[in-house]
KESE-800341 format. One record per residue (C-alpha): residue number from 1; chain; x, y, z. Coordinates in pm, whole numbers, padded with zeros to 5 digits. Example, Ala and Ser with C-alpha at 12.3 -4.5 7.8 and 13.67 -1.06 7.14 Angstrom:
% residues 2
+-----+----+--------+--------+--------+
:   i : ch :      u :      v :      w :
+-----+----+--------+--------+--------+
:   1 :  A :  01230 : -00450 :  00780 :
:   2 :  A :  01367 : -00106 :  00714 :
+-----+----+--------+--------+--------+
This chain:
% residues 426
+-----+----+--------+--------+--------+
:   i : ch :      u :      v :      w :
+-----+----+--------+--------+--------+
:   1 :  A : -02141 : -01695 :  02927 :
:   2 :  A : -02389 : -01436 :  02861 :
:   3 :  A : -02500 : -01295 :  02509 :
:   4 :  A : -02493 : -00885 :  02497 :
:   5 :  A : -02423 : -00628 :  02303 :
:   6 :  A : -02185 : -00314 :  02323 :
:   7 :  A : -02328 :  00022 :  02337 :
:   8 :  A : -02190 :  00346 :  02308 :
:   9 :  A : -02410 :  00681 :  02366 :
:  10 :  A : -02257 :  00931 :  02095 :
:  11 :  A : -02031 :  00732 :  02009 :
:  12 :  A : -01753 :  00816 :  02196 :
:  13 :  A : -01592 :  00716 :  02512 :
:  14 :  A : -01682 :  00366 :  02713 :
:  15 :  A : -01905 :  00101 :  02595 :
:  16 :  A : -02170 : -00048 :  02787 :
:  17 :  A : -02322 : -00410 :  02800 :
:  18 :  A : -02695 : -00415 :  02730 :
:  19 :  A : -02942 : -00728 :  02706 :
:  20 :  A : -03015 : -00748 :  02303 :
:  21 :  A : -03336 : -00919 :  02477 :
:  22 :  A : -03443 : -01140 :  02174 :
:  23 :  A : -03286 : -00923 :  01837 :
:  24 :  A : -03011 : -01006 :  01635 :
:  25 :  A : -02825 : -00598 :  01629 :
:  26 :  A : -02572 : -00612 :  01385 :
:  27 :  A : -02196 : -00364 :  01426 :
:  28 :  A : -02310 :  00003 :  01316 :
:  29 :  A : -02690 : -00029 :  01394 :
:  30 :  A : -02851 :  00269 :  01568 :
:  31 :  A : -03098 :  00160 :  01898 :
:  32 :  A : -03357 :  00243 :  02140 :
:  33 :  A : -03208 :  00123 :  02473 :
:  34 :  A : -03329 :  00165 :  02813 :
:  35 :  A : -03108 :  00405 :  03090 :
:  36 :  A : -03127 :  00538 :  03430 :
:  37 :  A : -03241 :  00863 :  03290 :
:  38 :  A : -03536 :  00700 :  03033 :
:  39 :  A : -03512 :  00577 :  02685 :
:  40 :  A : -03225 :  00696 :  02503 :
:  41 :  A : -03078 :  00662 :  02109 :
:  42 :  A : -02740 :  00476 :  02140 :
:  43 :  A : -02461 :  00317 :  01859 :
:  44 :  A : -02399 : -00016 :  01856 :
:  45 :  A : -02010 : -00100 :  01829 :
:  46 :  A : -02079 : -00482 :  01905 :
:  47 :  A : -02313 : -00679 :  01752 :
:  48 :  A : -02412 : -00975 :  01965 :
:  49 :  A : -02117 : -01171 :  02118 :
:  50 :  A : -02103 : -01391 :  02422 :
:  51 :  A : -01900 : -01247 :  02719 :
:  52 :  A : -01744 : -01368 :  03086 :
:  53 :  A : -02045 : -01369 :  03322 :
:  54 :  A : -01832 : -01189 :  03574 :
:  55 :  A : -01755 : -00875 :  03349 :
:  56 :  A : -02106 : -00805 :  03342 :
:  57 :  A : -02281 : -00543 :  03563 :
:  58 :  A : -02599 : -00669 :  03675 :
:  59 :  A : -02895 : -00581 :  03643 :
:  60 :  A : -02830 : -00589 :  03260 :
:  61 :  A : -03065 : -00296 :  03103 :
:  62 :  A : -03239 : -00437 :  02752 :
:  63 :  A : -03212 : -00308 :  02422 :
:  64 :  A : -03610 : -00199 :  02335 :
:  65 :  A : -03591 : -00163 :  01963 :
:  66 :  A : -03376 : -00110 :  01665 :
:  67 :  A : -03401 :  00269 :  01576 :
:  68 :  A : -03659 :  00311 :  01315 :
:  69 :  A : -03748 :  00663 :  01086 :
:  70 :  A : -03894 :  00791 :  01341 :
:  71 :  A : -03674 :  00762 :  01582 :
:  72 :  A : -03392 :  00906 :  01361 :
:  73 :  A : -03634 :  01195 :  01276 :
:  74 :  A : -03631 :  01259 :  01653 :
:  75 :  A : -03260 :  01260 :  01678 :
:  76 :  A : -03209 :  01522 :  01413 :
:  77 :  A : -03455 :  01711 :  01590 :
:  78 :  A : -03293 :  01717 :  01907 :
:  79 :  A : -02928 :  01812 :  01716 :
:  80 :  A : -03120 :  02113 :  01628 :
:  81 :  A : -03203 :  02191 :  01938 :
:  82 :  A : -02922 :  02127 :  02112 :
:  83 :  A : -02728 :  02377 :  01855 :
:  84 :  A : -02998 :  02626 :  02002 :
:  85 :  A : -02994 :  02572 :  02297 :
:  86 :  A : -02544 :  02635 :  02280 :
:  87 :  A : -02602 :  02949 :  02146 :
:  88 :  A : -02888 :  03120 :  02400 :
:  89 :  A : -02683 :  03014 :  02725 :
:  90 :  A : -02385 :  03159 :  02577 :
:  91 :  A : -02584 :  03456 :  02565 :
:  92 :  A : -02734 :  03434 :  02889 :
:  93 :  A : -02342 :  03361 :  03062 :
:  94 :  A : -02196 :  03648 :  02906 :
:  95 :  A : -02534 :  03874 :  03037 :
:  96 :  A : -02465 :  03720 :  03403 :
:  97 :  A : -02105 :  03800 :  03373 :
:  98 :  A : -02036 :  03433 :  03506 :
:  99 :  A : -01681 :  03261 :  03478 :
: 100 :  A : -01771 :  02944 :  03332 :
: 101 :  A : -01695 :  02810 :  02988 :
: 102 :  A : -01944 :  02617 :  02857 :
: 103 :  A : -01867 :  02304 :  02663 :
: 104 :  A : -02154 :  02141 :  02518 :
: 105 :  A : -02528 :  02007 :  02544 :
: 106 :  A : -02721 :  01752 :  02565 :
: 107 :  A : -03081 :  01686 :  02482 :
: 108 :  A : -03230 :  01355 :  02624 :
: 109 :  A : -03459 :  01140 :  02326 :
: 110 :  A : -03773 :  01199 :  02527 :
: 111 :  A : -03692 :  01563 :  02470 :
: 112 :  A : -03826 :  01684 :  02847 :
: 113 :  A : -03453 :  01703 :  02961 :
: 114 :  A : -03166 :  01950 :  02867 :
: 115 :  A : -02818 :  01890 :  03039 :
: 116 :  A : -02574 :  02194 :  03026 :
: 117 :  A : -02168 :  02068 :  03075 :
: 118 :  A : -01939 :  02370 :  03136 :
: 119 :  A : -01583 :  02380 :  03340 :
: 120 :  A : -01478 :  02662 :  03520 :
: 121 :  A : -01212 :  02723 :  03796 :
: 122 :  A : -01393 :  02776 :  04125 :
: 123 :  A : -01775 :  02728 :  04223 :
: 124 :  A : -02016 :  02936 :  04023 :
: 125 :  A : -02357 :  03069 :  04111 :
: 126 :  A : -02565 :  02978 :  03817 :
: 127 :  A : -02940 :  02996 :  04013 :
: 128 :  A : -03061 :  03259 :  03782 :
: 129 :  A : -02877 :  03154 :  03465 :
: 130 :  A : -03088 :  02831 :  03529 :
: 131 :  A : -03414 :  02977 :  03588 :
: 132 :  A : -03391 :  03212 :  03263 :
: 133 :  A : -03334 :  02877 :  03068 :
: 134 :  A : -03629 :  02713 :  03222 :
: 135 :  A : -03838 :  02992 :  03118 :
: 136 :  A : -03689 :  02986 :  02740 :
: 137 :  A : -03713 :  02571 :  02730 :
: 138 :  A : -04010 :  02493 :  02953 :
: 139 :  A : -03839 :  02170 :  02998 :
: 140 :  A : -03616 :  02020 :  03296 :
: 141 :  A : -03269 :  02206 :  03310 :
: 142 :  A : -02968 :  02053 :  03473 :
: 143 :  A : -02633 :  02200 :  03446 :
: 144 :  A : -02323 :  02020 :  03572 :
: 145 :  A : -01958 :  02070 :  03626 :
: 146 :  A : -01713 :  01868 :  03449 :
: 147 :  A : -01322 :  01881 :  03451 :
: 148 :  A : -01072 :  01994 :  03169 :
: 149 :  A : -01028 :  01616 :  03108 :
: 150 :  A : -01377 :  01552 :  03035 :
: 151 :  A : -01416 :  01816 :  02834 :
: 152 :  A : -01132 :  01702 :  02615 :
: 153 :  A : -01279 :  01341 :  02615 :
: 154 :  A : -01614 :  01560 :  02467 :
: 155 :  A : -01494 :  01739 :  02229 :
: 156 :  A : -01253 :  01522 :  02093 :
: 157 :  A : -00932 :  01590 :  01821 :
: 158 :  A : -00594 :  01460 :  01747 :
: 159 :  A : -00340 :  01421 :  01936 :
: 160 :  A :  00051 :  01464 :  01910 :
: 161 :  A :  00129 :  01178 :  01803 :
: 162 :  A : -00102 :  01212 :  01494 :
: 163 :  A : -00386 :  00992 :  01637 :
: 164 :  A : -00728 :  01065 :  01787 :
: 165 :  A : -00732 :  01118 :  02170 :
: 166 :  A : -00737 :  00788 :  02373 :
: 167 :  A : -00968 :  00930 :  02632 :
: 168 :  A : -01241 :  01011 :  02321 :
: 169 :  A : -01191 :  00694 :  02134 :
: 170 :  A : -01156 :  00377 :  02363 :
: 171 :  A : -01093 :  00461 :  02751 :
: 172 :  A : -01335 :  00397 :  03027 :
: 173 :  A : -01194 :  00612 :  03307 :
: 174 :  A : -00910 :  00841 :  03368 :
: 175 :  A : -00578 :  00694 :  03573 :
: 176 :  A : -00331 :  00891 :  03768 :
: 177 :  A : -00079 :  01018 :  03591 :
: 178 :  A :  00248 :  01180 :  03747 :
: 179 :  A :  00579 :  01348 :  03629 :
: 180 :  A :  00774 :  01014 :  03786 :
: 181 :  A :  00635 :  00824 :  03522 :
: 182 :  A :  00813 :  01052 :  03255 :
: 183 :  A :  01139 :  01023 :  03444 :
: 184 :  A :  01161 :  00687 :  03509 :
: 185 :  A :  01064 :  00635 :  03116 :
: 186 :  A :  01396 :  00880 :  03063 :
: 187 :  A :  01174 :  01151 :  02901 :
: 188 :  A :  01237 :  01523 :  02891 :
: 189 :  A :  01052 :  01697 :  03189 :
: 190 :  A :  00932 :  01979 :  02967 :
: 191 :  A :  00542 :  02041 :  03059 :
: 192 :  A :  00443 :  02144 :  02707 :
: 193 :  A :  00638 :  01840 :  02614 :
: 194 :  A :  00469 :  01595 :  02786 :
: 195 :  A :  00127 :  01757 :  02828 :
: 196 :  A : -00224 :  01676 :  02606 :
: 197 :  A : -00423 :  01907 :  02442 :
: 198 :  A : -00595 :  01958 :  02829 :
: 199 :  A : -00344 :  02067 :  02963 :
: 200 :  A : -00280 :  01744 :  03233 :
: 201 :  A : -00011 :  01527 :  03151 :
: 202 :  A : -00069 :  01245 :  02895 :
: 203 :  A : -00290 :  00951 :  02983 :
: 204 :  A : -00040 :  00710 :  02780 :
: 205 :  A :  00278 :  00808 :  02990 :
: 206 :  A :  00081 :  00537 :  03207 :
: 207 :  A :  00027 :  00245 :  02945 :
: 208 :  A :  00437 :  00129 :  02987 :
: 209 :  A :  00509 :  00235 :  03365 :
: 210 :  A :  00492 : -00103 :  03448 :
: 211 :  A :  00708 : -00286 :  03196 :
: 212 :  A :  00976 :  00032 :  03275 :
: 213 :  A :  00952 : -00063 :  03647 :
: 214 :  A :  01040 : -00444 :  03543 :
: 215 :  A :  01333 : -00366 :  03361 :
: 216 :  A :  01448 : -00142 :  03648 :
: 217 :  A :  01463 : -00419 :  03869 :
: 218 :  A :  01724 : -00581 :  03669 :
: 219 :  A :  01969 : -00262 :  03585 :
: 220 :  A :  02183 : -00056 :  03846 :
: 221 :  A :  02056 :  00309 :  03816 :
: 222 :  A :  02255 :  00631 :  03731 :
: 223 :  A :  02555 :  00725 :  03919 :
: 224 :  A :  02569 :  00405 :  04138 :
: 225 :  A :  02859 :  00243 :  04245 :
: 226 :  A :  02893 : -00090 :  04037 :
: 227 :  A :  03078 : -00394 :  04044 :
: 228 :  A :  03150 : -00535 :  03706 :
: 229 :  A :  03404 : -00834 :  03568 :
: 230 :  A :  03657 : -00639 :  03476 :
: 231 :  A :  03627 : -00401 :  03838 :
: 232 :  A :  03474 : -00141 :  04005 :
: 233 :  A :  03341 :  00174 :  03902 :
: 234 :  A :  03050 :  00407 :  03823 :
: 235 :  A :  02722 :  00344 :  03668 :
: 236 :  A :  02731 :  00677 :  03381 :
: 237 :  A :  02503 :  00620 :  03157 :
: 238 :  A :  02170 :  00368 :  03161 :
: 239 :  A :  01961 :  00251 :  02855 :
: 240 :  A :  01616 :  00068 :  03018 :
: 241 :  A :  01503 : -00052 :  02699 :
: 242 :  A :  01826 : -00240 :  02562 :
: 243 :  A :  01922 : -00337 :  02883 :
: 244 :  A :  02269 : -00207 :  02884 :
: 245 :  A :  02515 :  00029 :  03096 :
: 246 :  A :  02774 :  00246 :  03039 :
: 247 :  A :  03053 :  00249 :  03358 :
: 248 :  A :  03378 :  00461 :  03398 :
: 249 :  A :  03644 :  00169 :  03567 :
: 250 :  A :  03835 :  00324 :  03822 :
: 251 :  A :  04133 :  00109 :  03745 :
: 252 :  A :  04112 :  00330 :  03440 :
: 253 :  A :  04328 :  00691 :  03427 :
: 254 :  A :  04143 :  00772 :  03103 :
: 255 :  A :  03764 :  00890 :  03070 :
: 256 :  A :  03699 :  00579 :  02856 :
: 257 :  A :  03351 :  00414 :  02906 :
: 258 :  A :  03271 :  00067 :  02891 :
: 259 :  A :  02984 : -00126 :  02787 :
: 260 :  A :  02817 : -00371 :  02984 :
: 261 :  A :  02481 : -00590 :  02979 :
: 262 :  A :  02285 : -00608 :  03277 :
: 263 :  A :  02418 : -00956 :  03356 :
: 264 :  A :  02796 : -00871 :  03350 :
: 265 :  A :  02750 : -00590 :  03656 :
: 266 :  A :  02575 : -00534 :  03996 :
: 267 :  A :  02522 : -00278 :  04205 :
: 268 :  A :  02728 : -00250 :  04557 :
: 269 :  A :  02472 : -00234 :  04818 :
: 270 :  A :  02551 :  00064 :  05049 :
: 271 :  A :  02737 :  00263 :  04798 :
: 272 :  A :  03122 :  00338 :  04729 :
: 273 :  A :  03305 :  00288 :  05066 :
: 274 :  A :  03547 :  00507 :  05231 :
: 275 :  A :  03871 :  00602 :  05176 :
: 276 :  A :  04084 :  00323 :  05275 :
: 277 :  A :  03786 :  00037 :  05309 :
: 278 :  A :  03778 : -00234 :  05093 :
: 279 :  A :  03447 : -00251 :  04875 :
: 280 :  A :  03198 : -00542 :  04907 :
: 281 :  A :  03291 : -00822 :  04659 :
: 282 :  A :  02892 : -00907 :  04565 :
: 283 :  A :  02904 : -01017 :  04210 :
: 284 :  A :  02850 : -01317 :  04073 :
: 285 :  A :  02851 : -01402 :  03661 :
: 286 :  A :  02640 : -01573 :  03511 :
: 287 :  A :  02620 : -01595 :  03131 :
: 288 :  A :  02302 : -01551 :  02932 :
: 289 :  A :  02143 : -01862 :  02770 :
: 290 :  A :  02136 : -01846 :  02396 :
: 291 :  A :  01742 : -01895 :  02314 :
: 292 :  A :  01740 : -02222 :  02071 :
: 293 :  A :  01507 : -02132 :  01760 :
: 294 :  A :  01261 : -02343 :  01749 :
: 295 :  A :  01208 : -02508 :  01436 :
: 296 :  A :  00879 : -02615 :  01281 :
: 297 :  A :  00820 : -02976 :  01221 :
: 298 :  A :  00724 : -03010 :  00853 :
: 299 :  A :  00869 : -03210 :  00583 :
: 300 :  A :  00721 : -03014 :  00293 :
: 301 :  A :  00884 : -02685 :  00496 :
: 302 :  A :  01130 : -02480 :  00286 :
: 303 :  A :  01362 : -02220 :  00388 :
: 304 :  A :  01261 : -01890 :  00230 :
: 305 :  A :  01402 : -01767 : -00122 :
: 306 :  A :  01472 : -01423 : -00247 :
: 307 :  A :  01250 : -01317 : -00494 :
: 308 :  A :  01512 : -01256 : -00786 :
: 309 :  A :  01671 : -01607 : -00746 :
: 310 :  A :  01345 : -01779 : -00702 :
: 311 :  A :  01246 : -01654 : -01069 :
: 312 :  A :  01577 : -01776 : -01165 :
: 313 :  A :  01581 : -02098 : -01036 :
: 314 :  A :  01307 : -02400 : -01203 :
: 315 :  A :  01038 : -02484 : -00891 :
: 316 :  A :  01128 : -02863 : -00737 :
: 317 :  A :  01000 : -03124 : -00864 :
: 318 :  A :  00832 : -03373 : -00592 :
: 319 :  A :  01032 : -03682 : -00555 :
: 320 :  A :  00987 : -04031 : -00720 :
: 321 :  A :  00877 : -04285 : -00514 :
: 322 :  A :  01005 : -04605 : -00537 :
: 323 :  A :  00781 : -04807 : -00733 :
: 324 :  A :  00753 : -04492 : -00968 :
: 325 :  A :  01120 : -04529 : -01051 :
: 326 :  A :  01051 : -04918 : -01137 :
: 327 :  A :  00797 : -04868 : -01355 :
: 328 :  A :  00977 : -04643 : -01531 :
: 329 :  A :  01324 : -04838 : -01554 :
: 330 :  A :  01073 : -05123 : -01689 :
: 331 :  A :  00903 : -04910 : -01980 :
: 332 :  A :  01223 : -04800 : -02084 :
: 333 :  A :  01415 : -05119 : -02133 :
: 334 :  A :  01056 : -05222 : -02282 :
: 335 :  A :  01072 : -04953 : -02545 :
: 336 :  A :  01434 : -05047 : -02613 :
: 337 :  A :  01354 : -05368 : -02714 :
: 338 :  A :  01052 : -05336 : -02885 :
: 339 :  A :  00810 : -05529 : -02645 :
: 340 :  A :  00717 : -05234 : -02500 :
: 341 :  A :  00353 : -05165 : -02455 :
: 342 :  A :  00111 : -04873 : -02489 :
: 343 :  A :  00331 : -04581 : -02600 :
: 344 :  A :  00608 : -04800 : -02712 :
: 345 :  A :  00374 : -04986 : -02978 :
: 346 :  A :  00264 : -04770 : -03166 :
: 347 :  A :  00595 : -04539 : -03115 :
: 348 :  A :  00651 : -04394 : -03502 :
: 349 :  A :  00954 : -04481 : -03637 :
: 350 :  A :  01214 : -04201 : -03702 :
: 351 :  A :  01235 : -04097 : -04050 :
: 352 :  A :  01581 : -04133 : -04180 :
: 353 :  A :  01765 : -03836 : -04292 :
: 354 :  A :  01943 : -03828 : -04617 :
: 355 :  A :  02277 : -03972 : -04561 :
: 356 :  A :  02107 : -04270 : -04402 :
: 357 :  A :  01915 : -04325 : -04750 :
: 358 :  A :  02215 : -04311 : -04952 :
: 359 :  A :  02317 : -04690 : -05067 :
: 360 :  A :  02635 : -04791 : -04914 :
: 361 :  A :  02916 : -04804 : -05131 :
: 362 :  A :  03162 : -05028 : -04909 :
: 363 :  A :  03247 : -05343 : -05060 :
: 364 :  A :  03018 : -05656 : -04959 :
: 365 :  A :  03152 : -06016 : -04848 :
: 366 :  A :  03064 : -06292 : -05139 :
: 367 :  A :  03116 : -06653 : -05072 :
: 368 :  A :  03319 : -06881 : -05269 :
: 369 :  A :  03325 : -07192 : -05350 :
: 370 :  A :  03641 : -07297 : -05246 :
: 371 :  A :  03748 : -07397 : -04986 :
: 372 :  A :  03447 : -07218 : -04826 :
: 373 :  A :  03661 : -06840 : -04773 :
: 374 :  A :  03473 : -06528 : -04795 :
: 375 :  A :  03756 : -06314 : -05071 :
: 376 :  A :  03694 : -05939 : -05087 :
: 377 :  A :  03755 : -05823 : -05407 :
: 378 :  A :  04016 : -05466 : -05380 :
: 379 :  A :  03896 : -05172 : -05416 :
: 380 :  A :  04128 : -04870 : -05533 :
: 381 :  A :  04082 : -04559 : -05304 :
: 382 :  A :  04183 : -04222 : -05417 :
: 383 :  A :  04304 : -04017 : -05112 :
: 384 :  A :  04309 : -03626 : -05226 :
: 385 :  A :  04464 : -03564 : -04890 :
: 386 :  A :  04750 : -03813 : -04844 :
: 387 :  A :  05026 : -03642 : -04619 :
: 388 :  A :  05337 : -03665 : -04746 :
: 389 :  A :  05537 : -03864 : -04504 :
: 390 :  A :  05309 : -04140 : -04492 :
: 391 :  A :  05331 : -04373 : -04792 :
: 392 :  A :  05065 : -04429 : -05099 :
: 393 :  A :  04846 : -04704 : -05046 :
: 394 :  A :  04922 : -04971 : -05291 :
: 395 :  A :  04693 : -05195 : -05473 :
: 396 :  A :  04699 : -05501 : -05296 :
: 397 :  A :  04641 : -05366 : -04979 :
: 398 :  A :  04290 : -05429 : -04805 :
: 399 :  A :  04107 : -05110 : -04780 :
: 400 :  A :  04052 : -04949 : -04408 :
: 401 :  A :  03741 : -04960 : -04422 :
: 402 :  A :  03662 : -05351 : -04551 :
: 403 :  A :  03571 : -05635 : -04296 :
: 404 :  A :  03859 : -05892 : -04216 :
: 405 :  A :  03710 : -06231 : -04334 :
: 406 :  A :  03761 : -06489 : -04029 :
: 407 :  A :  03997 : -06758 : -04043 :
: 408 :  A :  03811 : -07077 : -04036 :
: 409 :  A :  03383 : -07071 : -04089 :
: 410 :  A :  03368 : -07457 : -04125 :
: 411 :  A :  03143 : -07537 : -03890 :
: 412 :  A :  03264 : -07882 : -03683 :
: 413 :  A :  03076 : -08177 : -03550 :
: 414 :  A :  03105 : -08208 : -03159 :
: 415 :  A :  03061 : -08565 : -03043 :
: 416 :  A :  02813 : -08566 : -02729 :
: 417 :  A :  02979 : -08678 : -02442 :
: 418 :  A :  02854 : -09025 : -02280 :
: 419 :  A :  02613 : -08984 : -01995 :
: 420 :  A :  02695 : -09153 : -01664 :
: 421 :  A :  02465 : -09371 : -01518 :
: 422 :  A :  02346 : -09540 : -01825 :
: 423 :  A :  02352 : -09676 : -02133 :
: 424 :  A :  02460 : -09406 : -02431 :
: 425 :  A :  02173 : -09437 : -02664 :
: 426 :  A :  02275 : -09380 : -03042 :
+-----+----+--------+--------+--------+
């Protein structure tokens, strides 16, 4: 592993690896770094990060300073003169009737370089445009030929699909892109449909060719002669992405289609046969595996809740373990009998309402003498609402709600019974 840091020069287009050789450059810092062409004032997108020793280019140019004042005085500086600089050599093409379009400039930090980058059709003379520049600058003039790619990748802008252009914002280097890619993706073959802001066709018609030339492999194309469970017939209609074909049986009179999955069909090698052959019999079915869903292993995992019945329903309450449950089955037969301690001490007693502290007015038991017999003396109840089949209570009776006196409370003498073994001692 090697520690760098990622560069960009403008901030636009590829990022380069440079030594941070000893500083600490943190994402968004401006620096001096060392090039081919000289020092030069560069972005950092990367602040330091270890990388793969292989992706590295050596020999790995260092990073000389972190832009000070200065240096950011000198950049303005050269903005100006760059904006200068545009304007006189569109003068000076227009005066040399050249056919080049000129598409921007570049002033090195040093300031003893100017690079001119136009695009233009054919080959252009430009020996005297470059001398009257010389002679306006007194500096070193280069001017170089880009294409219509590069000068979009310059420039910059946004793109169709609402986002900046991929060549401007993140891509290294430009891929070959053809219209087979935009056919094979089932596109429409419209040039203004399918064409960037250059005028070349997209650069990300390119980033799913080869997942589109997977899925090929496993579904019959268009108009092929098919073999399917149900018979044989003709491929009609083919969807890449879902995997799925539409065939006309010929078994079938009707122009009904059928839907099939890429596993339930196969193409006949060698197309349909002739008239009175018999077609190859090549297919074989084989039904798709059902993908088990894995799940996670976690006891404290919950299956997930709508929102409106989670507020609804009280949150769960962790479980009791065990011992929990027996100390609480102990405190509360405790606290039931009185001997309970802690809490059940000094428990307050309940105050008693007002028809508990009314006296009772039932009558109460009062021995006698004779014989020993509890006698309850009558008491004469007045019932207001007597119905009328059931008869008046008369005065002898015992009222409902008195106690029945028991039958014999003589308590009797039980003789102990004689021990074996021994002598009964008196």
């Amino acid at each position: 592993m090697i520690e760098v840091v990622s560069i960009k020069f403008k901030n636009r287009g590829k990022a380069y690896f440079f030594d941070p050789n000893g500083l600490v450059v943190k994402t968004g810092q401006k620096v001096i770094v060392e090039t081919a062409k000289g020092l030069d004032i560069a972005d950092c997108v990367y602040g330091n990060h270890a990388v793969m020793a292989t992706t590295v280019v050596q020999p790995l140019r260092p990073v000389i300073r972190i832009a000070t004042e200065d240096d950011l005085r000198v950049e303005e500086i050269n903005k100006k003169r760059e904006k200068e600089a545009f304007d006189i050599c569109q003068e000076k093409i227009s005066q040399h009737e050249l056919d080049m379009k000129l598409v921007d400039v570049e002033c090195n930090f040093e300031g003893n370089k100017i690079t001119f980058f136009f695009t233009s059709d054919g080959r252009v003379d430009f020996r005297e445009l470059v001398k009257d520049l010389a002679g306006i600058f007194r500096s070193r003039i280069e001017l170089r030929q880009i294409g219509v790619r590069d000068e979009a990748k310059m420039i910059g802008g946004i793109g169709i699909c609402g986002r900046p252009y991929c060549c401007h914002q993140f891509l290294e280097d430009f891929q070959p892109v053809s219209t087979k890619m935009a056919k094979v993706q089932s596109l429409s073959l419209n040039p203004t449909k399918i064409s960037g802001s250059c005028g070349r066709l997209m650069c990300c018609l390119r980033y799913e060719q080869e997942a589109y030339e997977d899925l090929l492999k496993k579904v019959p194309k268009q108009g092929a002669f098919v073999q399917t469970k149900d018979g044989y017939g003709t491929a009609v209609q083919v969807n890449l992405l879902r995997q799925t074909v539409k065939v006309k049986l010929d078994n079938e009179s009707d122009d009904t289609l059928r839907l099939y999955k890429s596993n339930e069909l196969c193409a006949v090698p060698g197309g349909r046969p002739k008239d009175g052959e018999k077609p190859a019999d090549v297919f074989v079915y084989v039904p798709e595996e059902e993908e088990e869903e894995e799940i996670p292993v976690n006891n404290n995992w919950m299956p997930p809740m709508l929102a409106e019945s989670y507020l609804d329903e009280e949150p769960a309450k962790p479980a009791e373990t065990e011992e929990r449950k027996k100390n609480n089955n102990r405190r509360r037969r405790d606290n039931q009998r009185g001997k309970g301690k802690g809490k059940g001490e000094n428990k307050p007693e309940p105050k008693k309402t007002e028809n508990e502290k009314k006296p009772d007015n039932r009558p109460k038991q009062r021995p006698n003498n004779k014989g020993g017999k509890n006698v309850v003396k009558p008491v004469k109840v007045e019932n207001k609402s007597q119905p009328e089949n059931k008869p008046a209570q008369k005065q002898g009776d015992k009222p409902n709600g008195a106690p029945k006196p028991h039958k014999n409370n003589h308590r009797r003498y039980h003789k102990p019974k004689a021990k074996t073994g021994g002598e009964n001692k008196q």
